[in-house]
Residue frames as a rotation matrix with the C-alpha (Angstrom) as fourth column:
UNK 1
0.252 0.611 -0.750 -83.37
-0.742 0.619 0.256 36.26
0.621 0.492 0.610 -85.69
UNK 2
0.454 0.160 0.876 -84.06
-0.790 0.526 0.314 33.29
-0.411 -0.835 0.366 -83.48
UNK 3
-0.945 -0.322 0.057 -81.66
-0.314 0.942 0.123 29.77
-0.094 0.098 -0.991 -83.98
UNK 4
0.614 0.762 -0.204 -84.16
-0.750 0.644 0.151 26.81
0.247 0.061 0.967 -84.80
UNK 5
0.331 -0.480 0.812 -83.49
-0.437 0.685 0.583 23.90
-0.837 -0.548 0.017 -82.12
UNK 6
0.919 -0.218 0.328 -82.43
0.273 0.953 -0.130 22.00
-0.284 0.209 0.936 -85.12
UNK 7
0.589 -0.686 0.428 -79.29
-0.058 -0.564 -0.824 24.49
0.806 0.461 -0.371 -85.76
UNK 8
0.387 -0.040 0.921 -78.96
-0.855 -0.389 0.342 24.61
0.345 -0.920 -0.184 -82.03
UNK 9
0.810 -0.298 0.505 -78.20
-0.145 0.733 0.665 20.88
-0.568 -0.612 0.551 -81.97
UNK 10
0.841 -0.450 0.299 -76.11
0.491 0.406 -0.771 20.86
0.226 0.795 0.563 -84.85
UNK 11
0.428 -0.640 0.638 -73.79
-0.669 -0.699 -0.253 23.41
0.608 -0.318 -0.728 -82.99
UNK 12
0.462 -0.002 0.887 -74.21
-0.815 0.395 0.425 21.34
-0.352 -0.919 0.180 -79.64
UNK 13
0.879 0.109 0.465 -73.59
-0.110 0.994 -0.027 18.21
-0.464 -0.027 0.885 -81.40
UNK 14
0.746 -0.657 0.111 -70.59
0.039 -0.123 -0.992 19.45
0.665 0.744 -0.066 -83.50
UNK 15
0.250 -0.572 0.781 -69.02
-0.678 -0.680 -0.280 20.87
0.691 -0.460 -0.558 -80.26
UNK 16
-0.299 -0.135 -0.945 -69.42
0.292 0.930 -0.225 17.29
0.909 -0.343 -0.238 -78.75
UNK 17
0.681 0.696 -0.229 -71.58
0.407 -0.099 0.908 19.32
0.609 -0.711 -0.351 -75.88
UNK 18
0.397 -0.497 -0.772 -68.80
0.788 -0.245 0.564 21.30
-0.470 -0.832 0.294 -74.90
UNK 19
0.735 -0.052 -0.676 -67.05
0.004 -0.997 0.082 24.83
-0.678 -0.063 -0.732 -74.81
UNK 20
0.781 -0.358 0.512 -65.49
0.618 0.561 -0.551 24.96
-0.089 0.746 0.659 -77.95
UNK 21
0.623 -0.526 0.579 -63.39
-0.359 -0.850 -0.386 27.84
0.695 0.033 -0.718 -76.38
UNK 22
0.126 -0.669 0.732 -62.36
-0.959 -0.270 -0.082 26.03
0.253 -0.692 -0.676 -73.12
UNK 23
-0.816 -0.575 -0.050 -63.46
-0.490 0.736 -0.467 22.49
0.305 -0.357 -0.883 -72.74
UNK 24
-0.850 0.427 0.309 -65.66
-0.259 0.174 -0.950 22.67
-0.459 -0.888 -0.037 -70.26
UNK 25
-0.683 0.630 -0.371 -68.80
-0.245 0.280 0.928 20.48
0.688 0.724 -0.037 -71.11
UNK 26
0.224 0.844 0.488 -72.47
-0.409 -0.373 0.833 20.41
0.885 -0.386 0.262 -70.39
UNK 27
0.650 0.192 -0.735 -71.96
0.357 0.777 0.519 17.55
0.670 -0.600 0.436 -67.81
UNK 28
-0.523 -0.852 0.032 -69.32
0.608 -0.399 -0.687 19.69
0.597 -0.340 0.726 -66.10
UNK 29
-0.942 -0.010 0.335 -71.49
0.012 -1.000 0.005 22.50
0.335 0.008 0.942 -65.74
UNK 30
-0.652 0.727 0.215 -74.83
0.550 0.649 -0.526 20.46
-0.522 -0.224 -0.823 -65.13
UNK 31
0.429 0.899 0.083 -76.64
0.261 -0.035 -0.965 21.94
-0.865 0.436 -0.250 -68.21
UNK 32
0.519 -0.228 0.824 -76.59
0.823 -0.127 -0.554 23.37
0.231 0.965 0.122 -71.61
UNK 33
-0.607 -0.648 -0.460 -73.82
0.504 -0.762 0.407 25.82
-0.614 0.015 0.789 -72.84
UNK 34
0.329 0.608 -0.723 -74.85
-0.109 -0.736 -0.669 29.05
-0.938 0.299 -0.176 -75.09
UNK 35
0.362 -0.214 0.907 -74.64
0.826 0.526 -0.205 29.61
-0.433 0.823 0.367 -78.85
UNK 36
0.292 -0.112 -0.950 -72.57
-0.132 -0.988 0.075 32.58
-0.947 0.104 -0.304 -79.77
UNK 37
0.917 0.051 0.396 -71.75
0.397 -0.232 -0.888 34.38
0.047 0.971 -0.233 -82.97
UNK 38
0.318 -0.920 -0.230 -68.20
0.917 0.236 0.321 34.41
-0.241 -0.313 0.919 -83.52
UNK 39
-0.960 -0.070 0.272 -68.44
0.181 -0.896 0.406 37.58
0.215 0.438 0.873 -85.74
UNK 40
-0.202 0.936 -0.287 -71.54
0.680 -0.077 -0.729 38.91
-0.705 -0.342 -0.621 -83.75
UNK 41
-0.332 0.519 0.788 -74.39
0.924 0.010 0.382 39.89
0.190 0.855 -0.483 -85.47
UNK 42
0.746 0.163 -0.646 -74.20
0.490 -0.791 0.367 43.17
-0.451 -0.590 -0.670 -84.02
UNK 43
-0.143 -0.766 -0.627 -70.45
-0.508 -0.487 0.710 44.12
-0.850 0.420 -0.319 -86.33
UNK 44
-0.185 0.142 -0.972 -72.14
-0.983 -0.038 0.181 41.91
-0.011 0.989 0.147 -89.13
UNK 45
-0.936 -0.284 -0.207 -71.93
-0.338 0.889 0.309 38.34
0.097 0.359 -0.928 -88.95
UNK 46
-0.108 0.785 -0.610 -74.65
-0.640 0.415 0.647 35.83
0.761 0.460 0.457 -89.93
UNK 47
0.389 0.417 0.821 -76.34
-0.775 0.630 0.048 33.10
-0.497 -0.655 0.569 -88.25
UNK 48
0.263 -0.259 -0.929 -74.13
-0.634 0.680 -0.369 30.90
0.727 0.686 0.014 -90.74
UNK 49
0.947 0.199 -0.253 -73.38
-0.017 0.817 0.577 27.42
0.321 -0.542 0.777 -89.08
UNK 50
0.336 -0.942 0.014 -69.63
0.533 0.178 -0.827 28.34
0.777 0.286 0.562 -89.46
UNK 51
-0.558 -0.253 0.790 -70.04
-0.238 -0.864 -0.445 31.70
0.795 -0.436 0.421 -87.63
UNK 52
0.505 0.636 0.584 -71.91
-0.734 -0.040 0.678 29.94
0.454 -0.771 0.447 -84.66
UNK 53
-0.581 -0.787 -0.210 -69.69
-0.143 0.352 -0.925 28.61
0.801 -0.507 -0.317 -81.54
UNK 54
0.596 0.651 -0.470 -71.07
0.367 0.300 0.881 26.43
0.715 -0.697 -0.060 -78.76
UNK 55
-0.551 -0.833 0.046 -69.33
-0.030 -0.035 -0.999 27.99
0.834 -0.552 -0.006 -75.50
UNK 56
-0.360 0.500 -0.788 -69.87
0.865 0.495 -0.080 28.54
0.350 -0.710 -0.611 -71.85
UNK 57
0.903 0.422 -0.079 -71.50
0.423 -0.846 0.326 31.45
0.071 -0.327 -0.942 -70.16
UNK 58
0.676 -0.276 -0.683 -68.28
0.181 -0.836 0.517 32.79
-0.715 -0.473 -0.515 -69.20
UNK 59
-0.521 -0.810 0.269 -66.30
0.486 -0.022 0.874 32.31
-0.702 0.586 0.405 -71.88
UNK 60
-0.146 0.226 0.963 -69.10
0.906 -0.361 0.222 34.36
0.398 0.905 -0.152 -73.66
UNK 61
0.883 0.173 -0.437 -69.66
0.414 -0.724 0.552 36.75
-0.221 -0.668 -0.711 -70.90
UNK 62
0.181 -0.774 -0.606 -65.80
0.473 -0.472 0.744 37.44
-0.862 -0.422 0.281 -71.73
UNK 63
-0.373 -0.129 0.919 -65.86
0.919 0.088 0.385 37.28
-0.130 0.988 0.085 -75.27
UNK 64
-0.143 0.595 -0.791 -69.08
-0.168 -0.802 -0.573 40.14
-0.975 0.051 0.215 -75.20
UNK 65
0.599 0.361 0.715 -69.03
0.687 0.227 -0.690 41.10
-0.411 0.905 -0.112 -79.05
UNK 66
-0.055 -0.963 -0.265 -65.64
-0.308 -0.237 0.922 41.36
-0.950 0.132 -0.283 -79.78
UNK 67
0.637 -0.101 0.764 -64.22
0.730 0.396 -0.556 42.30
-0.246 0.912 0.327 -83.42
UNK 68
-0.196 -0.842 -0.502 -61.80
0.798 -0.434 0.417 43.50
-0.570 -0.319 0.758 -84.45
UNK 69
0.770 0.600 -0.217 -62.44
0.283 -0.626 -0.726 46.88
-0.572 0.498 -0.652 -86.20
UNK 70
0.836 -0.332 -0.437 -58.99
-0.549 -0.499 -0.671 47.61
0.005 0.801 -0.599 -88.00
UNK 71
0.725 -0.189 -0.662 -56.55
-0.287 0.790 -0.541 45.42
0.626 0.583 0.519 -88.98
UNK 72
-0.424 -0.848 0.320 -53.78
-0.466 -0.098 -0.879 46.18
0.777 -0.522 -0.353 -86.22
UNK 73
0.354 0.487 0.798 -56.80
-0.925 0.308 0.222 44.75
-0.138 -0.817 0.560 -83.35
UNK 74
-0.814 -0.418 0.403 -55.69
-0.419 0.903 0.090 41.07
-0.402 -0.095 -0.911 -82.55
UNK 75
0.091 0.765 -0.638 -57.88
-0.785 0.449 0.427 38.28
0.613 0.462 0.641 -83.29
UNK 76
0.058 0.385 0.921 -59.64
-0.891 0.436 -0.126 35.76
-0.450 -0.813 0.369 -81.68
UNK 77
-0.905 -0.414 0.101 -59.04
-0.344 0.850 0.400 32.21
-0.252 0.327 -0.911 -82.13
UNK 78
-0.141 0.799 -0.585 -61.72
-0.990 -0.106 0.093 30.76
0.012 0.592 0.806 -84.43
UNK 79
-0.280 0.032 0.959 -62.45
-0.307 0.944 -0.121 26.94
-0.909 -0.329 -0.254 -82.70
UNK 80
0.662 0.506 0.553 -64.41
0.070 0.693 -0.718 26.44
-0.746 0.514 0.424 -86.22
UNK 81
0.886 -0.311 -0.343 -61.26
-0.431 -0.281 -0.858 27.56
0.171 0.908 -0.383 -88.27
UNK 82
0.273 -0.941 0.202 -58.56
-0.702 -0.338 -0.627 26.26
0.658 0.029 -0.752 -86.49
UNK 83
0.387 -0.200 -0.900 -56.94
0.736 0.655 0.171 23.13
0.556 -0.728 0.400 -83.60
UNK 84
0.952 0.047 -0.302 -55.53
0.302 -0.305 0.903 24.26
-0.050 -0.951 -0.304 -80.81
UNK 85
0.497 -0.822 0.278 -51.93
0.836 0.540 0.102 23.25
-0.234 0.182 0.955 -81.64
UNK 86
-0.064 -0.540 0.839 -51.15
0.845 -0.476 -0.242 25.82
0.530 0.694 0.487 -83.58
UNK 87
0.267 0.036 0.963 -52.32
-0.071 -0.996 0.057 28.42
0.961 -0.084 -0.263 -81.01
UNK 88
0.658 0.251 0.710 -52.35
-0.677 -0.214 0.704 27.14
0.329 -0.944 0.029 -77.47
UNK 89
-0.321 -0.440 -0.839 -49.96
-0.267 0.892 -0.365 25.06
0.909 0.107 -0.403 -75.65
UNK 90
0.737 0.617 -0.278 -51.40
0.021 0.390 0.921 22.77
0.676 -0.684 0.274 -72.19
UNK 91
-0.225 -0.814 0.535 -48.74
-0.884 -0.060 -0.463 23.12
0.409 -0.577 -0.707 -69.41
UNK 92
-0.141 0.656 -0.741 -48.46
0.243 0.749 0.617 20.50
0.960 -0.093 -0.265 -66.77
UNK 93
-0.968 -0.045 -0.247 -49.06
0.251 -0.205 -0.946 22.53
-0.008 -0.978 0.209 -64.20
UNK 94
-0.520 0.740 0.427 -52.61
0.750 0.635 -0.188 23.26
-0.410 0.222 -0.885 -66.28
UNK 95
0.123 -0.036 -0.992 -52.39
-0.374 -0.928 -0.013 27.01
-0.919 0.372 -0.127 -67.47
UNK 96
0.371 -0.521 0.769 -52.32
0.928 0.187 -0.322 27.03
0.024 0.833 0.553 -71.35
UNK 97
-0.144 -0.622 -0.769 -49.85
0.283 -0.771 0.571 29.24
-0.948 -0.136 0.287 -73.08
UNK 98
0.855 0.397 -0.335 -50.04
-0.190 -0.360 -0.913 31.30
-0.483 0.844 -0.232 -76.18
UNK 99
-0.187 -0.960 0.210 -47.71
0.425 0.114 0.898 30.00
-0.886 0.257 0.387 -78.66
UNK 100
-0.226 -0.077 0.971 -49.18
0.688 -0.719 0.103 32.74
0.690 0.691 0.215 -81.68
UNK 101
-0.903 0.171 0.394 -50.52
-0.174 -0.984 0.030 36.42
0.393 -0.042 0.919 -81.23
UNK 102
-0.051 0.819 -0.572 -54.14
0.000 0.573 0.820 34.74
0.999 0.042 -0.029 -81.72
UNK 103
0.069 0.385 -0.920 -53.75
0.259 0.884 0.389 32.84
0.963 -0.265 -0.039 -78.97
UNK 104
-0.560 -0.566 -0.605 -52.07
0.828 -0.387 -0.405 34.90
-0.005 -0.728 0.685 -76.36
UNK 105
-0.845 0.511 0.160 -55.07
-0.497 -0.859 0.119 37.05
0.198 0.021 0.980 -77.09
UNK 106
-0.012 0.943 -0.332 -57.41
-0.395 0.301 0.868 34.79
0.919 0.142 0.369 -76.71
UNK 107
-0.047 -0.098 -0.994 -56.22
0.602 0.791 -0.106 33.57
0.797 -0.604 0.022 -73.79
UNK 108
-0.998 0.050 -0.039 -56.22
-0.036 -0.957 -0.287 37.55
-0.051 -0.285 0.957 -72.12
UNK 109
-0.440 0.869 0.226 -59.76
-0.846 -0.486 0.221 38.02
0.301 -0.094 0.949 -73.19
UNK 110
0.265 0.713 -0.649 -61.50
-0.198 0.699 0.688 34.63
0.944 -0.054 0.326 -72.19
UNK 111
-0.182 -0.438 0.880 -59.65
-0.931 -0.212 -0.298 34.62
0.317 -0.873 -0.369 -69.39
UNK 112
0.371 -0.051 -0.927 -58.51
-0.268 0.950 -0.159 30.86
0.889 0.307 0.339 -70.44
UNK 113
-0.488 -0.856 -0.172 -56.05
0.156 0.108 -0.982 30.64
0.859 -0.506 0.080 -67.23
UNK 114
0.081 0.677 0.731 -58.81
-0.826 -0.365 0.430 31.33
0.558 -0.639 0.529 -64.64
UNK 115
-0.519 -0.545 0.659 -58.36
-0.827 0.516 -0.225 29.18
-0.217 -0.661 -0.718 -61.28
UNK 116
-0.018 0.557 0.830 -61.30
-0.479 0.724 -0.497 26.92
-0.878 -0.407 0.254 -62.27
UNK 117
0.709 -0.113 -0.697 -60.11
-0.682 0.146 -0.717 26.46
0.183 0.983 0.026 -65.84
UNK 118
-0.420 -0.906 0.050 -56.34
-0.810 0.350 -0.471 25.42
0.409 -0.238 -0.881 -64.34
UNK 119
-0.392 0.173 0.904 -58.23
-0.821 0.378 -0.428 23.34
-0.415 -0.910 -0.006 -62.14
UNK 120
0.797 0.598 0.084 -60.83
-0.398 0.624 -0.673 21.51
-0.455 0.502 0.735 -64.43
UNK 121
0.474 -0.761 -0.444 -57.20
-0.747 -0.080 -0.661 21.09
0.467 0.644 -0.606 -66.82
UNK 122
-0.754 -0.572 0.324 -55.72
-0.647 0.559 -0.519 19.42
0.116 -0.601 -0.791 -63.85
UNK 123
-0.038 0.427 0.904 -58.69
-0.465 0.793 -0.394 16.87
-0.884 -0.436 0.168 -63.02
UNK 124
0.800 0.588 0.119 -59.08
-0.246 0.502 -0.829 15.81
-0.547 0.634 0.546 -66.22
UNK 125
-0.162 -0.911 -0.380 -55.44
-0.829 0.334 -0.448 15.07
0.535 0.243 -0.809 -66.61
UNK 126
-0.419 -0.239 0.876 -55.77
-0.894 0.278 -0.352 13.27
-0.159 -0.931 -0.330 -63.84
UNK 127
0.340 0.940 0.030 -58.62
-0.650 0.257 -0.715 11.49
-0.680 0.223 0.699 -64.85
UNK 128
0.561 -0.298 -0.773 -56.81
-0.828 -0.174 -0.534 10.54
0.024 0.939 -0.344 -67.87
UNK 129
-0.261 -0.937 0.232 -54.09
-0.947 0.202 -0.249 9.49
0.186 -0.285 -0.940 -66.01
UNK 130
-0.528 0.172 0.832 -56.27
-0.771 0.313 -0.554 6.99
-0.356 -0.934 -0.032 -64.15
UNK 131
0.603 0.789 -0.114 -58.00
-0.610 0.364 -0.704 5.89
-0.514 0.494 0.701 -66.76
UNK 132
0.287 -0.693 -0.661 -54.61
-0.785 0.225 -0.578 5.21
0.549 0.684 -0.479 -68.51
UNK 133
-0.692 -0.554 0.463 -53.48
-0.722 0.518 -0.459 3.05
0.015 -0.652 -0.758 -65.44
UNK 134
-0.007 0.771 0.637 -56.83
-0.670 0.469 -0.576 1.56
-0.743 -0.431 0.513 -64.82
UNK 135
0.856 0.225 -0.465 -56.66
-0.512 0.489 -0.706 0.08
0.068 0.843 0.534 -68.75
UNK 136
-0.208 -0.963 -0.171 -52.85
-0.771 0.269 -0.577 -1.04
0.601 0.012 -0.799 -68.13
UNK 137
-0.580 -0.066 0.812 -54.09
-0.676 0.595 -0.434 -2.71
-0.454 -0.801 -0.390 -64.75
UNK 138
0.500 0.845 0.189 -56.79
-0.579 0.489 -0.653 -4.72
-0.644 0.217 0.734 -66.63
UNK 139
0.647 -0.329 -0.688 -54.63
-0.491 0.511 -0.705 -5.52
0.583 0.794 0.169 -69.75
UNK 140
-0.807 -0.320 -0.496 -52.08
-0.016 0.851 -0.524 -7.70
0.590 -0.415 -0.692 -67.18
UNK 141
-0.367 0.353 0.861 -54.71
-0.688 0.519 -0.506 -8.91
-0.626 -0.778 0.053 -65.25
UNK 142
0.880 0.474 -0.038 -56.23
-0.433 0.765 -0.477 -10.16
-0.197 0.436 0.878 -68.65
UNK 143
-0.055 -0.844 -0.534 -52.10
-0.806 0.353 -0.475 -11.30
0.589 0.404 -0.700 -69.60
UNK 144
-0.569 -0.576 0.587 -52.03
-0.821 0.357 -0.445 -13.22
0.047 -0.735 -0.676 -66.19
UNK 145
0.369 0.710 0.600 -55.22
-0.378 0.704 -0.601 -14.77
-0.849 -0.005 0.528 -66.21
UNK 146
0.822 0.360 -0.441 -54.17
-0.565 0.616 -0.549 -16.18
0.074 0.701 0.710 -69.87
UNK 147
-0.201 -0.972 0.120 -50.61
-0.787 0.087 -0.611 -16.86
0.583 -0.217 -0.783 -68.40
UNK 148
-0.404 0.283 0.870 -52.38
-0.769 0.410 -0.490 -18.47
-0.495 -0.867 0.052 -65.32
UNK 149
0.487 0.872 0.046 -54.29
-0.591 0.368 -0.718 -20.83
-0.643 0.322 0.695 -68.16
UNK 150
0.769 -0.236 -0.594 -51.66
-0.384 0.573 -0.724 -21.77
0.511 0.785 0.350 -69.97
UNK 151
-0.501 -0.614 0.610 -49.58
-0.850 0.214 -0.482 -22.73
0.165 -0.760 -0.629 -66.64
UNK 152
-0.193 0.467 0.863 -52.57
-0.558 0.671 -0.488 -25.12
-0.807 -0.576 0.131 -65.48
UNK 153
0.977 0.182 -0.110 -52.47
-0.197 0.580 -0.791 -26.62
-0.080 0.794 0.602 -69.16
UNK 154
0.125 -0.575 -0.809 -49.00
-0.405 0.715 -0.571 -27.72
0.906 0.399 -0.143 -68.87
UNK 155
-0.570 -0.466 0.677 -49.18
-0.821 0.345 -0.454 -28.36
-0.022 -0.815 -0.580 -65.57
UNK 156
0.347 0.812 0.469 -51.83
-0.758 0.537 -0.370 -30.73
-0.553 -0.227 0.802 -66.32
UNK 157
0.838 -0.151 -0.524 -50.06
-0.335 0.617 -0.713 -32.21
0.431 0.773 0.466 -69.43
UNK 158
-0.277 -0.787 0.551 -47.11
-0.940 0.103 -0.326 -32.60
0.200 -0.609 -0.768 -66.94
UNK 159
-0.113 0.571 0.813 -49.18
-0.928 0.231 -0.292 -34.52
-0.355 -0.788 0.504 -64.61
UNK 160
0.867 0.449 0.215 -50.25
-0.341 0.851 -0.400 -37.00
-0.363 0.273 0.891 -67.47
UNK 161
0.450 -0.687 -0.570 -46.82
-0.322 0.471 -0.821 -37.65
0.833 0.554 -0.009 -68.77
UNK 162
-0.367 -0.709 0.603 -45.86
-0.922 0.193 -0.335 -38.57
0.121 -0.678 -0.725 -65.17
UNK 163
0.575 0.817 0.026 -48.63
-0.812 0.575 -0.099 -40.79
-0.096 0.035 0.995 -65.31
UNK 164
0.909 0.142 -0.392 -47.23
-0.387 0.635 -0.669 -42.48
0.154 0.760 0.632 -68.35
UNK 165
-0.251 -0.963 -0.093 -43.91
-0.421 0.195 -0.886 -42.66
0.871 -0.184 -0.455 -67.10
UNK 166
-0.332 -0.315 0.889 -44.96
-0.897 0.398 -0.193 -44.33
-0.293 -0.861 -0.415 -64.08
UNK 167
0.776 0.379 0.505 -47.42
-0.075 0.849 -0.523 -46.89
-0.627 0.368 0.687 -65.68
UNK 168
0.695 -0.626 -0.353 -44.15
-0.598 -0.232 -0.767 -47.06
0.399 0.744 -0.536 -68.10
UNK 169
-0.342 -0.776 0.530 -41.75
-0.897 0.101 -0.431 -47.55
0.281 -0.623 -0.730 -65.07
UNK 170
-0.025 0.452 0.892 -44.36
-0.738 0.593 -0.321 -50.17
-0.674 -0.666 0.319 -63.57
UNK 171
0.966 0.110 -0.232 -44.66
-0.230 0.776 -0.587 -52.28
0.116 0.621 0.775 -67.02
UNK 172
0.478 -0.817 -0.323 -41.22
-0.125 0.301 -0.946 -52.59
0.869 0.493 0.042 -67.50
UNK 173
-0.513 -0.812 0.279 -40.20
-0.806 0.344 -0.482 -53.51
0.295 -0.472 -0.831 -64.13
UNK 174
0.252 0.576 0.778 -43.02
-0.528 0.755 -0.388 -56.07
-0.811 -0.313 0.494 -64.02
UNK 175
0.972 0.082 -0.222 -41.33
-0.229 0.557 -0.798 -57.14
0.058 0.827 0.560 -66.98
UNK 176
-0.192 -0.981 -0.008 -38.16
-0.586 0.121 -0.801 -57.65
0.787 -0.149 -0.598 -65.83
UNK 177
-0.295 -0.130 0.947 -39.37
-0.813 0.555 -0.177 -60.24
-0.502 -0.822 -0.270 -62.72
């Protein structure tokens, strides 16, 4: 049975337009990602919204229509059951690691650790980074500029109390001839 675009966006839009296996999002990729069936509908599963994952081509190309058939087969991490935390950890070199079974299986079959995964991992640290500096560099430029404003407001109120202290200095020594 065929998805109806309005299921299709509700995936897309849940998945925030990205691979809810790796990351990697439409604007990366310069189009839409696919809609797989986490429990394909080939070993049973449904077209429920639960059991539908937005991913990318290769991360389904790796997936296929994996299930496990007896309880001892690993399992795949379930993006709609589960954070990351608990399965994956992000190096900073940009490789994740399995830190369950799950994950250390999921990371084997998606082949999570691929050079242009590590890569994409690493720019978008980066990115991050930059973005983190870039807000830091703005927030003191806006400090200075109100620093810089409240310098030329006492330097002005300076200015006028010298004022008064000279027109002061002048009364009172015209009052003293």
């Amino acid at each position: 049975m065929s998805l109806s675009l309005e299921i299709r966006e509700q995936v897309r839009q849940r998945a925030r337009r990205a691979c809810e296996f790796c990351g990697v999002s439409e604007v990366d990729v310069g189009g839409l990602l696919t809609i797989d069936h986490f429990h394909p509908q080939s070993k049973g599963g449904s077209d429920d919204l639960d059991n539908l994952i937005y991913c990318c081509v290769r991360c389904n190309q790796y997936k296929q229509d994996y299930w496990p058939t007896c309880e001892a087969d690993p399992m795949l991490w379930n993006p709609r059951q589960g954070n990351t935390s608990g399965n994956f950890v992000e190096l900073e070199d940009g490789r994740v690691v399995g830190i369950s079974s799950c994950g250390e299986f999921t990371i084997l079959r998606l082949r999570l650790n691929r050079a242009p995964l590590v890569e994409y991992r690493m720019r978008r640290r980066q990115q991050a980074e930059q973005t983190r500096l870039l807000q830091r560099y703005r927030d003191l430029v806006a400090l200075l500029t109100q620093a810089n404003g409240q310098l030329s407001d006492l330097l002005l109120e300076q200015q006028q109390l010298l004022q008064e202290q000279r027109d002061l200095l002048r009364f009172l020594l015209e009052q003293q001839e």
